[in-house]
DSSP file (Angstrom, degrees, kcal/mol; ACC not computed):
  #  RESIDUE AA STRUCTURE BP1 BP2  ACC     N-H-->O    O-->H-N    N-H-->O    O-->H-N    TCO  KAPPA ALPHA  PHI   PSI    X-CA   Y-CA   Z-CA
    1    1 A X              0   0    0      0, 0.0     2,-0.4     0, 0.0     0, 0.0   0.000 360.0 360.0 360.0 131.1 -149.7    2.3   28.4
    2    2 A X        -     0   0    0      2,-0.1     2,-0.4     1,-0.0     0, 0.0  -0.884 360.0-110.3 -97.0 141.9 -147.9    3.9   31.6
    3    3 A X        +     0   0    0     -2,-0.4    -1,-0.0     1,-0.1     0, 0.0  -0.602  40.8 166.2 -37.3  99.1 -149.3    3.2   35.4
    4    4 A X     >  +     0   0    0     -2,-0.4     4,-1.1     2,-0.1     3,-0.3  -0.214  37.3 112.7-116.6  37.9 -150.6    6.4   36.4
    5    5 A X  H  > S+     0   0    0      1,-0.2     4,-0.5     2,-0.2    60,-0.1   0.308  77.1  65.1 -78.5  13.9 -152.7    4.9   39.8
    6    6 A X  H  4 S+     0   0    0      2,-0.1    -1,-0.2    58,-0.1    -2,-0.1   0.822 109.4  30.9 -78.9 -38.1 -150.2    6.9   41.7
    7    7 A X  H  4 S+     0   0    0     -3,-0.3     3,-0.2     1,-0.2    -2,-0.2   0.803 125.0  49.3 -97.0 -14.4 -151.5   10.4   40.3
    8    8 A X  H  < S+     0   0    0     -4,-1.1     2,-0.6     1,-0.2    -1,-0.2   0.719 105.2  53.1 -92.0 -21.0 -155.3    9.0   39.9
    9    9 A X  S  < S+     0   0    0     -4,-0.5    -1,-0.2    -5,-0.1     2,-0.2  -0.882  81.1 168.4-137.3 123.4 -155.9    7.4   43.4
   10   10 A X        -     0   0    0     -2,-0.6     4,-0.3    -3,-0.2     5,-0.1  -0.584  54.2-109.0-107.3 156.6 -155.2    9.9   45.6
   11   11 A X  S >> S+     0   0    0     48,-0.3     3,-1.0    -2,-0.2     4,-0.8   0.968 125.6  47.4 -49.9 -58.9 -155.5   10.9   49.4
   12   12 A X  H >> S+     0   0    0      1,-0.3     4,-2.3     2,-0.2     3,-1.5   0.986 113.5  47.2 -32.0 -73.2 -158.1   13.5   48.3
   13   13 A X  H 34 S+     0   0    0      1,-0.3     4,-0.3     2,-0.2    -1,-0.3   0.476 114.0  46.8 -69.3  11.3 -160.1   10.8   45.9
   14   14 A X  H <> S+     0   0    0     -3,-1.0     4,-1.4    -4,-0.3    -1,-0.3   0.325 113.4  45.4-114.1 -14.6 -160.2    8.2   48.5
   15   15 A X  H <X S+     0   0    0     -3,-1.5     4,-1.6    -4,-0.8     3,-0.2   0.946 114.9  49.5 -96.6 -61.7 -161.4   10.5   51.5
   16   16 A X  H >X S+     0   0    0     -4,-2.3     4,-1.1     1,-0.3     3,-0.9   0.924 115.1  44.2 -76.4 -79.7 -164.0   12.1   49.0
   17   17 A X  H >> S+     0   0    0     -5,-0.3     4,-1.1    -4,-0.3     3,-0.7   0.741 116.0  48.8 -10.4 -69.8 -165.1    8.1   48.1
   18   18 A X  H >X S+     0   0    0     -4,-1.4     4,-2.2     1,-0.3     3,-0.8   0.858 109.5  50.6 -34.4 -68.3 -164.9    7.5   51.8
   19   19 A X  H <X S+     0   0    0     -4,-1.6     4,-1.4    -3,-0.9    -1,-0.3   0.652 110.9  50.3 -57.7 -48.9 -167.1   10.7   52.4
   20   20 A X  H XX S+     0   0    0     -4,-1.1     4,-2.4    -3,-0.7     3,-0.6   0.950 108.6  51.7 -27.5 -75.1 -169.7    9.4   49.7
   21   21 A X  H <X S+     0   0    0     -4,-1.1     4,-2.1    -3,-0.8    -2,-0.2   0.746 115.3  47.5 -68.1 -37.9 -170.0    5.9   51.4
   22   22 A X  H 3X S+     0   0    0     -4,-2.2     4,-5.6     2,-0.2    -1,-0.4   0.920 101.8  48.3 -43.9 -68.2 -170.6    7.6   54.2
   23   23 A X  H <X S+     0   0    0     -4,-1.4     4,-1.3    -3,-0.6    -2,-0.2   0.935 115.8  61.7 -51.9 -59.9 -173.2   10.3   53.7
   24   24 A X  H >X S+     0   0    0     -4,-2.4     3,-2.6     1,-0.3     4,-1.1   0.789 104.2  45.4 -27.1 -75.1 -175.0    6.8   51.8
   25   25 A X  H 3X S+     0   0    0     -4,-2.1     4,-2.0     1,-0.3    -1,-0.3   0.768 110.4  51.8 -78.5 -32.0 -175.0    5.1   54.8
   26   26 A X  H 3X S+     0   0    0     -4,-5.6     4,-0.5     1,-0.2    -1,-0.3   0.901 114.6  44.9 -61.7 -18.0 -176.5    8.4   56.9
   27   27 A X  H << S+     0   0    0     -3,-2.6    -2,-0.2    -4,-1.3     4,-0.2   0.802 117.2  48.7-110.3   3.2 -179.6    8.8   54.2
   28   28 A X  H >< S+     0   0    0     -4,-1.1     3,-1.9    -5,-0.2    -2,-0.2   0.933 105.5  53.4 -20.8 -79.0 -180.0    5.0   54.5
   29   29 A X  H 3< S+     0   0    0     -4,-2.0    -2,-0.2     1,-0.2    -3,-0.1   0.585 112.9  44.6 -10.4 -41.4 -179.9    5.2   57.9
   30   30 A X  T 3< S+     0   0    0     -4,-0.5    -1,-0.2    -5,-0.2    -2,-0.1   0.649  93.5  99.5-111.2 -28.3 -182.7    7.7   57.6
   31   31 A X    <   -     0   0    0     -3,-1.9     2,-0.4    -4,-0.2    -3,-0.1  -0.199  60.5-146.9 -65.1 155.8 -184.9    5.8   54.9
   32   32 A X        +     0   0    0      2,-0.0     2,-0.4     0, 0.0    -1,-0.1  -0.879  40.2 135.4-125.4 113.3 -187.8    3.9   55.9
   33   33 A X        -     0   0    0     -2,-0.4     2,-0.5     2,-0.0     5,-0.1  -0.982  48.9-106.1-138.4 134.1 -188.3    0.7   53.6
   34   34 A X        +     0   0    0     -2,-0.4     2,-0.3     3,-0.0     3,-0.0  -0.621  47.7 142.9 -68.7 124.1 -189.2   -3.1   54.3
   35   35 A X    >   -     0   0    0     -2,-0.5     3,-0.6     1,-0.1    -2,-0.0  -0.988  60.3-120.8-142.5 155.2 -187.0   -5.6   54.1
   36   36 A X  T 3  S+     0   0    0     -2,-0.3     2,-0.5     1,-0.2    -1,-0.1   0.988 112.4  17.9 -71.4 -40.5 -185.9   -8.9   55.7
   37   37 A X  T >   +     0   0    0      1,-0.1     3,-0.8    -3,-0.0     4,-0.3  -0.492  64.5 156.8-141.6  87.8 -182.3   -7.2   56.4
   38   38 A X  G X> S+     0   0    0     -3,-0.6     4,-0.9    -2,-0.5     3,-0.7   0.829  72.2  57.7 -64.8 -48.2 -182.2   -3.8   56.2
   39   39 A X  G 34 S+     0   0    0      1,-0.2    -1,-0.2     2,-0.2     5,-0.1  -0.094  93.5  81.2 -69.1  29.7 -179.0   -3.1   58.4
   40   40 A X  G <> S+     0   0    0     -3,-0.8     4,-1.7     3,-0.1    -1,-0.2   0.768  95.5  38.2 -83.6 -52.1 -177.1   -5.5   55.7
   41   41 A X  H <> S+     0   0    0     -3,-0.7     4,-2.8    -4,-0.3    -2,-0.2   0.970 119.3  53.4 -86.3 -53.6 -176.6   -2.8   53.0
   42   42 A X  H  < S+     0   0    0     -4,-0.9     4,-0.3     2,-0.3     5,-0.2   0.877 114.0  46.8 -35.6 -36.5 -175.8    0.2   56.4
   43   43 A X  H >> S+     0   0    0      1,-0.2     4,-2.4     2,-0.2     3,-1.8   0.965 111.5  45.0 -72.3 -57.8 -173.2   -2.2   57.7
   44   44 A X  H 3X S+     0   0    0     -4,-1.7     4,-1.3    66,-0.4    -2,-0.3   0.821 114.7  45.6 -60.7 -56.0 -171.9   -2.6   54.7
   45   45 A X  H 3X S+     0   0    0     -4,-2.8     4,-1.5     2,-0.2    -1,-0.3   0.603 116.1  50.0 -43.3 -24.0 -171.8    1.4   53.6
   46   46 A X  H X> S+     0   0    0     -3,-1.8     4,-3.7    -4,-0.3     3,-1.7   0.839 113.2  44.6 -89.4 -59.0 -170.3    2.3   57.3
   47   47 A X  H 3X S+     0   0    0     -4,-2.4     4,-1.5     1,-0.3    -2,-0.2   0.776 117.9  46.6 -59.9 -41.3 -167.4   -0.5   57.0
   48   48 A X  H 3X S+     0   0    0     -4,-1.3     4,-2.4     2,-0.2    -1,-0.3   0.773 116.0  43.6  -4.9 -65.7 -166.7    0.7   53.2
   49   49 A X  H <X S+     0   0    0     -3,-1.7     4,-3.2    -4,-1.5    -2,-0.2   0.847 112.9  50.8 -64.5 -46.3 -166.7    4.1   54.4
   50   50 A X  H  X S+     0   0    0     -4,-3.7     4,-2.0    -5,-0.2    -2,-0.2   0.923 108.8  56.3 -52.6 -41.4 -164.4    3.1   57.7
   51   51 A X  H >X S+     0   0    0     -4,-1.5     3,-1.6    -5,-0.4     4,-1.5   0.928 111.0  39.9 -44.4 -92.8 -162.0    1.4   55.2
   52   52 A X  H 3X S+     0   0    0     -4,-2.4     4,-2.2     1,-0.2     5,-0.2   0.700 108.4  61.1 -31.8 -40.4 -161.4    4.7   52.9
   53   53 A X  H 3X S+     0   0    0     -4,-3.2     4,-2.5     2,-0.2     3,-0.3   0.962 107.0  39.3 -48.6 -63.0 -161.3    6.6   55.5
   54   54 A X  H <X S+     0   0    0     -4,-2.0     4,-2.3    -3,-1.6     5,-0.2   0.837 124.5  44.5 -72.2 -39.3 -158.0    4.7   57.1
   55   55 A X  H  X S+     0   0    0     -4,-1.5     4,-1.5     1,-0.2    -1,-0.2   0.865 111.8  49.2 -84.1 -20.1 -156.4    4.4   53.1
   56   56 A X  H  X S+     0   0    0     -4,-2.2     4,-1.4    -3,-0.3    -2,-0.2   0.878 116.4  41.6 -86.6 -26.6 -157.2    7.7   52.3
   57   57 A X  H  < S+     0   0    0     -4,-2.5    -2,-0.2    -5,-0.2    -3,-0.1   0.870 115.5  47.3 -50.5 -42.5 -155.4    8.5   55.7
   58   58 A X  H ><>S+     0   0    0     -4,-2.3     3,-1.6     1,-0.2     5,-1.2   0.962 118.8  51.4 -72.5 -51.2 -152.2    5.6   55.1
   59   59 A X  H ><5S+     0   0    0     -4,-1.5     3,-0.8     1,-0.4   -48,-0.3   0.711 102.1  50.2 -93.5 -16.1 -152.1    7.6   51.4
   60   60 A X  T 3<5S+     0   0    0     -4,-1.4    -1,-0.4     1,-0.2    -2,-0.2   0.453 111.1  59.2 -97.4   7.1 -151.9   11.5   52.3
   61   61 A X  T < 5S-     0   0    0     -3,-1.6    -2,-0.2    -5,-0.2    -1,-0.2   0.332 130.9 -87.5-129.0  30.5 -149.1   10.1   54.4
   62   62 A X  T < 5S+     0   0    0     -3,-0.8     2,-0.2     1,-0.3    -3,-0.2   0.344  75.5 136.6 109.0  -5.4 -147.0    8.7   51.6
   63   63 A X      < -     0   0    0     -5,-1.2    -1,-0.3     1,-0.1    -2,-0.1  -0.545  46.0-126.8 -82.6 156.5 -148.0    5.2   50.9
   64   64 A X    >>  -     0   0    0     -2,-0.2     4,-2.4     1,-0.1     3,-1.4  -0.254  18.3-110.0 -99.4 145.9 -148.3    4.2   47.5
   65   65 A X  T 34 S+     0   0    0      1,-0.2    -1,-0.1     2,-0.2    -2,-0.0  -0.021 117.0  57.9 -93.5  44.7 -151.1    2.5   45.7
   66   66 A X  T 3> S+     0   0    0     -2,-0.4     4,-0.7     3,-0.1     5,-0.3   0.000  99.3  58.3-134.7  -1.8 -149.4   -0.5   45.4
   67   67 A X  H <>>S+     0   0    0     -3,-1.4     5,-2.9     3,-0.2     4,-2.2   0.861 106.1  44.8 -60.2 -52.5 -149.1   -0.5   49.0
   68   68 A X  I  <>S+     0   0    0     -4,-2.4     5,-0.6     3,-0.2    -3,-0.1   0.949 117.3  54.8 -69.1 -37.5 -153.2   -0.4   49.8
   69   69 A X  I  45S+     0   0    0     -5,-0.3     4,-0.3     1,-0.2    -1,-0.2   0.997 129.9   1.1 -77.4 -42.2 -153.3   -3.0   47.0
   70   70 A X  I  <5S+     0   0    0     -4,-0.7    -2,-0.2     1,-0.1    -1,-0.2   0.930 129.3  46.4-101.4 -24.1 -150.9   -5.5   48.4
   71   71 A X  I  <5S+     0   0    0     -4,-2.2    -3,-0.2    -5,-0.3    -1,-0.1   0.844 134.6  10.7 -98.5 -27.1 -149.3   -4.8   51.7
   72   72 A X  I > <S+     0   0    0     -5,-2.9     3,-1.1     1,-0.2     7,-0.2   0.557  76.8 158.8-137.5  -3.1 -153.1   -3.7   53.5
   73   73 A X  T 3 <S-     0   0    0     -5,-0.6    -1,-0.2    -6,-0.5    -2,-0.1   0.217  82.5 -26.3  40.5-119.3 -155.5   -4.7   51.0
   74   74 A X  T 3  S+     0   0    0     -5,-0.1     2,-1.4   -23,-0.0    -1,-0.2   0.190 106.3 125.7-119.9  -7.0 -159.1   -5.1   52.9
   75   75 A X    <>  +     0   0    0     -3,-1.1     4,-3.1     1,-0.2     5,-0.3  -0.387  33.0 175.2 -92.6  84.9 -156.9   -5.9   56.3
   76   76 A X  H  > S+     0   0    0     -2,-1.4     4,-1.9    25,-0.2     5,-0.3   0.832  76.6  58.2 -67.4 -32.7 -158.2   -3.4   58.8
   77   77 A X  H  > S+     0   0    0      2,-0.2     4,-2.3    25,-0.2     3,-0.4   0.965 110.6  51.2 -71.5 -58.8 -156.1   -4.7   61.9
   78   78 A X  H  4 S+     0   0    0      1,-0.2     4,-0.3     2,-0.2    -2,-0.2   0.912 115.3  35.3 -36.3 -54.0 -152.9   -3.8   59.4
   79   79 A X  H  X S+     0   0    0     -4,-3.1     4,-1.2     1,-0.2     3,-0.5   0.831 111.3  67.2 -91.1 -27.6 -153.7   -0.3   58.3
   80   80 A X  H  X S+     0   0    0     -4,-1.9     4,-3.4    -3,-0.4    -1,-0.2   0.976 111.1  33.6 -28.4 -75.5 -155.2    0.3   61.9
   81   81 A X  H  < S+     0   0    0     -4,-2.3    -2,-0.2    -5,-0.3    -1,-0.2   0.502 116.0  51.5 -88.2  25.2 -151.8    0.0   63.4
   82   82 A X  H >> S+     0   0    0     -3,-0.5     3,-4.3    -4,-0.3     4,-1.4   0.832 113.9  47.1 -95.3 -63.9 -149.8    1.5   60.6
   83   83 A X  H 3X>S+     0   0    0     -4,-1.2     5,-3.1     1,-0.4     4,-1.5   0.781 113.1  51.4 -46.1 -52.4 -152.4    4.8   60.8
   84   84 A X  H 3<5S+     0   0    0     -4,-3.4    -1,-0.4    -5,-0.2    -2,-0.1   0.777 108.1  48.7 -70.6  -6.7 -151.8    4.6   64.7
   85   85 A X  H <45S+     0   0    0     -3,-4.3    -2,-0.3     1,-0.2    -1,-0.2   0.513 109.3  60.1 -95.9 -25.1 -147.6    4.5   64.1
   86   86 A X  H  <5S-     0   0    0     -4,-1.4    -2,-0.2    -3,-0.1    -3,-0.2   0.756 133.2 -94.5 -85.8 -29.4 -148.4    7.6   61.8
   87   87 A X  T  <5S+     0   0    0     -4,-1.5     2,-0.3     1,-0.4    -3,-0.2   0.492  70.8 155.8 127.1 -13.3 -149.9    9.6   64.5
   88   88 A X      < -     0   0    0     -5,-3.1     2,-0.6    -6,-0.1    -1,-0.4  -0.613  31.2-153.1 -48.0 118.3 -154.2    8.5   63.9
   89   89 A X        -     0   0    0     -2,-0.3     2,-0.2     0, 0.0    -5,-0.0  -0.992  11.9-162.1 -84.8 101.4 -155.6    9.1   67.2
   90   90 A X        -     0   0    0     -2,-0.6     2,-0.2     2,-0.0    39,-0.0  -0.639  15.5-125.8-104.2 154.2 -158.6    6.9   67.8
   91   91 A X    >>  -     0   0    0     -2,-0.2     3,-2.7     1,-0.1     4,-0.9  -0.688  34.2-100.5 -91.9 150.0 -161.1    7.3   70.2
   92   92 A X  H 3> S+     0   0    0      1,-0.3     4,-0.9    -2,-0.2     3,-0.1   0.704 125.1  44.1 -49.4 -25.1 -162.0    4.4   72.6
   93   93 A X  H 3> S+     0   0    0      2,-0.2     4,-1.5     1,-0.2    -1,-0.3   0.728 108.3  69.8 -88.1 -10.7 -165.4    3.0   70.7
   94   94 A X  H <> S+     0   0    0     -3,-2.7     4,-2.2     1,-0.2    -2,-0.2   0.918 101.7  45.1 -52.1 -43.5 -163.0    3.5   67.4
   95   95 A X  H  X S+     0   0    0     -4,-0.9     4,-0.7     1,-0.3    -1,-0.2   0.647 106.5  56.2-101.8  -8.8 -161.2    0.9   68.5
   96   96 A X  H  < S+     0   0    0     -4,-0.9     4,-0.5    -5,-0.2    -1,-0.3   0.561 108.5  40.7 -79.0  -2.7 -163.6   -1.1   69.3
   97   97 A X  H  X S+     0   0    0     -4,-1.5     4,-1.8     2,-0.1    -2,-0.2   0.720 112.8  60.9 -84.3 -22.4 -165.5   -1.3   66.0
   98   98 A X  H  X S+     0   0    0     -4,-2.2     4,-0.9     1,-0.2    -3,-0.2   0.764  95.4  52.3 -84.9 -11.3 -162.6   -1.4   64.8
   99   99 A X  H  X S+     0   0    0     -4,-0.7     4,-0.9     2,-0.2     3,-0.3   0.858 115.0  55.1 -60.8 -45.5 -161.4   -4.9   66.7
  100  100 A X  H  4 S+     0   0    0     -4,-0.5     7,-0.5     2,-0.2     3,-0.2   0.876 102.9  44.1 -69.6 -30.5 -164.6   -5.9   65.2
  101  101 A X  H  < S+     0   0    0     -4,-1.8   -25,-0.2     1,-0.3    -1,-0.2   0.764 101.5  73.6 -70.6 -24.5 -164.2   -5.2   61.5
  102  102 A X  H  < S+     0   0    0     -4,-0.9    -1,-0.3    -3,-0.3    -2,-0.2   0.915  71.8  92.5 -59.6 -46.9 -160.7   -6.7   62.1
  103  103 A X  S >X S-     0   0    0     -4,-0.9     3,-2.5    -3,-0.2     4,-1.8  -0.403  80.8-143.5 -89.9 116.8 -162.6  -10.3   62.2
  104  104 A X  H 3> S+     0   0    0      1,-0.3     4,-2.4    -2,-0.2    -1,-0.2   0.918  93.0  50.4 -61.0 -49.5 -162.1  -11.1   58.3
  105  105 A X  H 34 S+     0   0    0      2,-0.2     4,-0.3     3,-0.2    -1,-0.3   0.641  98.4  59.8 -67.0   3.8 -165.8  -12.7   58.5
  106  106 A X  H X> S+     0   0    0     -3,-2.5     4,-2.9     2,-0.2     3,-1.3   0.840  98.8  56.6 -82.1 -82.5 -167.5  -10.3   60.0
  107  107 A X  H 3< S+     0   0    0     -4,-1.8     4,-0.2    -7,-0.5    -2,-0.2   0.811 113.4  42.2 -21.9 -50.8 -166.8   -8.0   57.4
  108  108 A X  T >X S+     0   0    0     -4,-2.4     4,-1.3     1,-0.2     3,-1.1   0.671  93.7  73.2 -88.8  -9.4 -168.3  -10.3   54.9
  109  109 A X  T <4 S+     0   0    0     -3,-1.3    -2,-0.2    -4,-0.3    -1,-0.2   0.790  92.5  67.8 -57.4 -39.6 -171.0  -11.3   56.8
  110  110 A X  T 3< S+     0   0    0     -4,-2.9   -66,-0.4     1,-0.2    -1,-0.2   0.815 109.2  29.1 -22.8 -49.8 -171.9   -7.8   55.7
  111  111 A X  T <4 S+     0   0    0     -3,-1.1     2,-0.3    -4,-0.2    -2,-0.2   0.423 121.1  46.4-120.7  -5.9 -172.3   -8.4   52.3
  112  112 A X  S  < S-     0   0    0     -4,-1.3     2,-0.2   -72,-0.1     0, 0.0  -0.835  85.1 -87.8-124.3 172.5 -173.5  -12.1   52.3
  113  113 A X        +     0   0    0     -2,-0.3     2,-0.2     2,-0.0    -2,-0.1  -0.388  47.4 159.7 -54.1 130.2 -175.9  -14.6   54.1
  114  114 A X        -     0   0    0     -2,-0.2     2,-0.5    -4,-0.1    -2,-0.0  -0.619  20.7-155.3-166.8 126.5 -174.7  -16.1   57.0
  115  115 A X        +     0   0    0     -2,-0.2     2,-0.2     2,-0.1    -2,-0.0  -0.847  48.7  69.9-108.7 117.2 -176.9  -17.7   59.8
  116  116 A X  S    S-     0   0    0     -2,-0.5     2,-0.1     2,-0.1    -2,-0.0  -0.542  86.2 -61.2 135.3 156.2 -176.3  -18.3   63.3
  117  117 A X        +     0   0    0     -2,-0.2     2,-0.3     1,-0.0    -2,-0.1  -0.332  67.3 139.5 -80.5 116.6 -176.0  -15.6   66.5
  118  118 A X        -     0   0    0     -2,-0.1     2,-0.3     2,-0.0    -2,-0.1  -0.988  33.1-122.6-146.8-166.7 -173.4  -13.3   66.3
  119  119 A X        +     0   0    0     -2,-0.3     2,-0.2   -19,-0.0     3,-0.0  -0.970  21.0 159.9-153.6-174.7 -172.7   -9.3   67.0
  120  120 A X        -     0   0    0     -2,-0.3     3,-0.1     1,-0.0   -23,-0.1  -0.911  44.4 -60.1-159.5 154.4 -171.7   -6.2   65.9
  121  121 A X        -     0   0    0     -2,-0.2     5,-0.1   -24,-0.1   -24,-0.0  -0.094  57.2 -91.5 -57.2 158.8 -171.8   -2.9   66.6
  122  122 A X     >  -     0   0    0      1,-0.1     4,-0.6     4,-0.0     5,-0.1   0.131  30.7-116.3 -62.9-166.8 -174.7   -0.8   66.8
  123  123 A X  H  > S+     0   0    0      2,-0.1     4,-2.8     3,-0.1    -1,-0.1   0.622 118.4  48.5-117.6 -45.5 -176.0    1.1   63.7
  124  124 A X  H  >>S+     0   0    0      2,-0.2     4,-2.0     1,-0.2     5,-0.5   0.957 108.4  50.8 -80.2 -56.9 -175.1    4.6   66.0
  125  125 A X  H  45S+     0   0    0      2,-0.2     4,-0.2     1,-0.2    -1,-0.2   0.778 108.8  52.6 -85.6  -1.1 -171.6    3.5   67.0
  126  126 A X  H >X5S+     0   0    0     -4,-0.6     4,-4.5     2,-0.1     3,-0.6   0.901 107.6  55.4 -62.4 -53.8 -170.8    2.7   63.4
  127  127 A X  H 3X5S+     0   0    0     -4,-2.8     4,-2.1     1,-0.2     5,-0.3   0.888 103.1  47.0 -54.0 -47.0 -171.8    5.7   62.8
  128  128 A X  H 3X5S+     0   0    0     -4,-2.0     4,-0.6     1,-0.2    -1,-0.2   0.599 114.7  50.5 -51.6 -22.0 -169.6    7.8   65.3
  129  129 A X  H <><S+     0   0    0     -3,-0.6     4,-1.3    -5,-0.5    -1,-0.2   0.792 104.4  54.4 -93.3 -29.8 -166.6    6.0   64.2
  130  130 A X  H  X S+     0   0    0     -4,-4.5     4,-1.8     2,-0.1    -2,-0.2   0.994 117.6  38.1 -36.3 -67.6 -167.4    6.6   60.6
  131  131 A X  H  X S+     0   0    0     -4,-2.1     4,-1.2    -5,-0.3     5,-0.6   0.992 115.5  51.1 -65.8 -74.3 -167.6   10.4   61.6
  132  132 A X  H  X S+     0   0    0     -4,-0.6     4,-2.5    -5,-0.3    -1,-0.2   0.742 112.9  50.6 -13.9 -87.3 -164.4   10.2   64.2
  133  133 A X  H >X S+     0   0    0     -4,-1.3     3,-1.4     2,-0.2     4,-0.9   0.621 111.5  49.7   9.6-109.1 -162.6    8.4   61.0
  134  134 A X  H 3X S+     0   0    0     -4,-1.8     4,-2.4     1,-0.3    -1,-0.2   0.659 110.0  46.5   8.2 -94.8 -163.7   11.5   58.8
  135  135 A X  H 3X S+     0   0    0     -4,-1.2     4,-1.2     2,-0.2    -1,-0.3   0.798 115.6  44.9 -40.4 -30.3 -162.6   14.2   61.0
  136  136 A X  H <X S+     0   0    0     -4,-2.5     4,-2.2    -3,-1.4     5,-0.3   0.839 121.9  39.0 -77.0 -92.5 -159.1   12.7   61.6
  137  137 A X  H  X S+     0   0    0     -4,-0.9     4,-2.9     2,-0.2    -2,-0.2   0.569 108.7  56.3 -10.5 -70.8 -158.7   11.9   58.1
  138  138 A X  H >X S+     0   0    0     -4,-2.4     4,-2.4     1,-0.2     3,-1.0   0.931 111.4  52.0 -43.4 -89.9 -160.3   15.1   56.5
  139  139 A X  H 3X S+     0   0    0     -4,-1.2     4,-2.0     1,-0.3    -1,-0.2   0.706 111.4  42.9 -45.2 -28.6 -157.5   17.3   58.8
  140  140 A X  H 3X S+     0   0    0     -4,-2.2     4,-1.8    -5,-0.2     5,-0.4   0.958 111.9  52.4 -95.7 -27.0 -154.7   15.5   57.8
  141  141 A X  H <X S+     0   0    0     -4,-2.9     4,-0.8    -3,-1.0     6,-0.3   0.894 115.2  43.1  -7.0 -68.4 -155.7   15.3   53.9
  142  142 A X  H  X S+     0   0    0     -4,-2.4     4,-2.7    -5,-0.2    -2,-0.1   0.854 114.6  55.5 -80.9 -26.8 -156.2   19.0   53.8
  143  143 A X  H  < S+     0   0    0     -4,-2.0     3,-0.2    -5,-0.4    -2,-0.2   0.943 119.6  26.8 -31.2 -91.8 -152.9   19.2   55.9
  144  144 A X  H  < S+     0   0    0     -4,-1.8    -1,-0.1     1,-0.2    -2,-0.1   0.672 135.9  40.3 -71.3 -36.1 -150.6   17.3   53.6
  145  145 A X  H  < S-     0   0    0     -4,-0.8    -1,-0.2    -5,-0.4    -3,-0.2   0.942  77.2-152.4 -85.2 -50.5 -153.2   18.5   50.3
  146  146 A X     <  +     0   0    0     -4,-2.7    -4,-0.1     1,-0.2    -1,-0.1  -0.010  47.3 125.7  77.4 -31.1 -153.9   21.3   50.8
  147  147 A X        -     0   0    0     -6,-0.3     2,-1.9     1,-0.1    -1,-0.2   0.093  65.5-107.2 -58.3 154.4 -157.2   21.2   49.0
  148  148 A X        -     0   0    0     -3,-0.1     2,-0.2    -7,-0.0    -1,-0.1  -0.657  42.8-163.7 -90.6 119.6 -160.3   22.1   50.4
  149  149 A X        -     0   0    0     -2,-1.9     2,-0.4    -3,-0.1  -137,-0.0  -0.560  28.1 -96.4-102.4 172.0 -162.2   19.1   50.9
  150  150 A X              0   0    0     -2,-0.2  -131,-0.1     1,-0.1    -1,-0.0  -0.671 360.0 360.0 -75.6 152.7 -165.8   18.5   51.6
  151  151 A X              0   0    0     -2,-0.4    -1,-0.1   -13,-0.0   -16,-0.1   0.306 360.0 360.0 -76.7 360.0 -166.4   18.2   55.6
């Protein structure tokens, strides 16, 4: 069996993923349902989305997908300043959610229980870095791809 995750996760399929995780987290965002933590599954859908965004970025500019698996993993402060050494231009609240996603528990404090004060960005300024992300991302994708992507 040959390793074909070079030609199967692509800059394209990882922005389009991204773009998904996203769009989730906007008609979340939009839903009205009870629960005891409703901004648990939204956090978790924006930082997802934030993630792809920055690997689909690292990948349409030549790294390999055995780079995002070992050298950057889940490791947002890494691929944050590789993305800015490539030429990612973040906007100031980018980089601050993204200082926040950098703290490796935070991030999983998304997806599990954990009890005792802390914070995080708002629900809106995930969102606007999601979308920042997106746009950056999307243009250099379709740059490098050529493909027509979704917006």
């Amino acid at each position: 069996m040959t390793d074909d995750r070079e030609d199967r996760t692509t800059a394209v399929g990882l922005y389009h993923y991204g773009h998904s995780y996203h769009e989730a987290a906007r008609a979340l965002g939009q839903a009205k349902f009870r629960a005891t933590h409703p901004d648990a599954p939204l956090t978790y859908l924006y930082f997802h989305a934030i993630e792809l965004f920055l690997k689909a970025y690292l990948r349409a500019l030549g790294h390999t997908v055995d780079d995002l698996e070992r050298k950057f993993r889940h490791d947002i402060k890494r691929m944050r300043k590789r993305v800015t050494a490539l030429g990612f231009d973040f906007q100031d609240e980018d980089l601050v959610v993204l200082a926040y996603m950098e703290q490796t528990p935070v991030v999983i404090n998304s997806r599990y229980i954990s009890t005792g004060y802390f914070q995080r960005p708002t629900n809106e300024a995930l969102e606007r870095t999601a979308t920042s992300l997106r746009l950056t991302t999307h243009a250099a994708v379709r740059q490098i791809s050529g493909i027509r992507l979704l917006p």
